[in-house]
N, C-alpha and C positions, 0 to 999 in steps of 0.2 A: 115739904119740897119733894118731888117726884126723882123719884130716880130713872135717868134713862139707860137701859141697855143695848146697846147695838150689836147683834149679832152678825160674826164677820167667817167668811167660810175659808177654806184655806182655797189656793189655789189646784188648778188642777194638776196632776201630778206631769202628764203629757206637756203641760205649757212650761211646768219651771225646770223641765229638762230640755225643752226647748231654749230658754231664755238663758242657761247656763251653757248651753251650745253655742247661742249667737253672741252672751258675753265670753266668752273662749277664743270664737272667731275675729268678731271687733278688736278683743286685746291683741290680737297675732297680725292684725290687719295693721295695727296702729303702732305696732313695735317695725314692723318692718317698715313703713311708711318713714319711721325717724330714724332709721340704719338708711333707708335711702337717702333723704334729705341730707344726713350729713356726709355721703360718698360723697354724694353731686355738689355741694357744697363750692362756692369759690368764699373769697376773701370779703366780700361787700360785709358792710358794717354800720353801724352808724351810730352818731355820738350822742352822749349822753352828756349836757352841759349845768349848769350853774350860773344865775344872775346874782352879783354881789354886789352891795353899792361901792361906790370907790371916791362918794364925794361925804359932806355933812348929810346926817339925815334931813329929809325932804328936800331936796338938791335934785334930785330924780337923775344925779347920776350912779351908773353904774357898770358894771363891766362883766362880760359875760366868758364865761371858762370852761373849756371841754374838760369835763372829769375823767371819763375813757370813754372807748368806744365799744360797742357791744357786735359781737358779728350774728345775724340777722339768723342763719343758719340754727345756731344752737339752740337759739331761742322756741325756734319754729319745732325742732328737735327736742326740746325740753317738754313743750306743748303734747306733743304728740305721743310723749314718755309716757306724762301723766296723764291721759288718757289711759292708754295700754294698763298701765299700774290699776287704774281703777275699776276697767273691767276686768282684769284677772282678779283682782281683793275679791269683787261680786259674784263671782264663779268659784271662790275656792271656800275649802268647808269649813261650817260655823259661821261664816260671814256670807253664806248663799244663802242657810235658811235663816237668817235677822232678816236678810233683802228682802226673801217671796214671801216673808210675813208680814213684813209692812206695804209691800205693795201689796197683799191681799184686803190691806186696810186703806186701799188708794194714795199712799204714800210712799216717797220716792226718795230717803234721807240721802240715800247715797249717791245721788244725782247735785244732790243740793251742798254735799260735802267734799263732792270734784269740782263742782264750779267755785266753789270757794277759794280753793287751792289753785286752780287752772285760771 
């Protein structure tokens, strides 16, 4: 069996201080975004409910129950937290150069480990 080796080059040094720039700025852009959101913030909410049957099984009845309610706000603020969070982790050191080495190998884990989360 053949052994493949792919030689993979680093990036340039110009681009991954650029990219620790624009993730610096994104994290700063997306923190403030969710300090705005929750000034401007009003009350609107919306509920989060539960369908439980309330008759014999297969009756196809049943009854439906607001558990709480979630205000829209924080959510949208939580969103935008973890964002901010993700791009500062990619920008800060030890964890900028894991980034520019796997994107120099066209891979994006930490892309794929906020969307997970987010």
């Amino acid at each position: 069996m053949e052994e493949i080796i792919i030689e993979v080059q680093a990036l340039p040094e110009r681009t991954t201080k650029r990219l620790r720039t624009f993730n610096l700025v994104m994290g700063a852009a997306h923190l403030l975004q969710s300090i705005a959101v929750l000034l401007l913030a009003n009350d609107f909410s919306l509920p989060v409910v539960g369908s439980f049957l309330s008759g014999p099984p297969g009756s196809g009845d049943f009854e439906v129950v607001s558990l709480f309610d979630v205000r829209v706000a924080y959510g949208v603020a939580a969103f935008l937290w973890l964002s901010a969070a993700a791009h500062f982790l990619v920008a800060s050191p030890g964890i900028n150069e894991w980034y520019n080495r796997n994107l120099a190998q066209r891979r994006n884990y930490a892309r794929w480990i906020e969307y997970s989360i987010s």
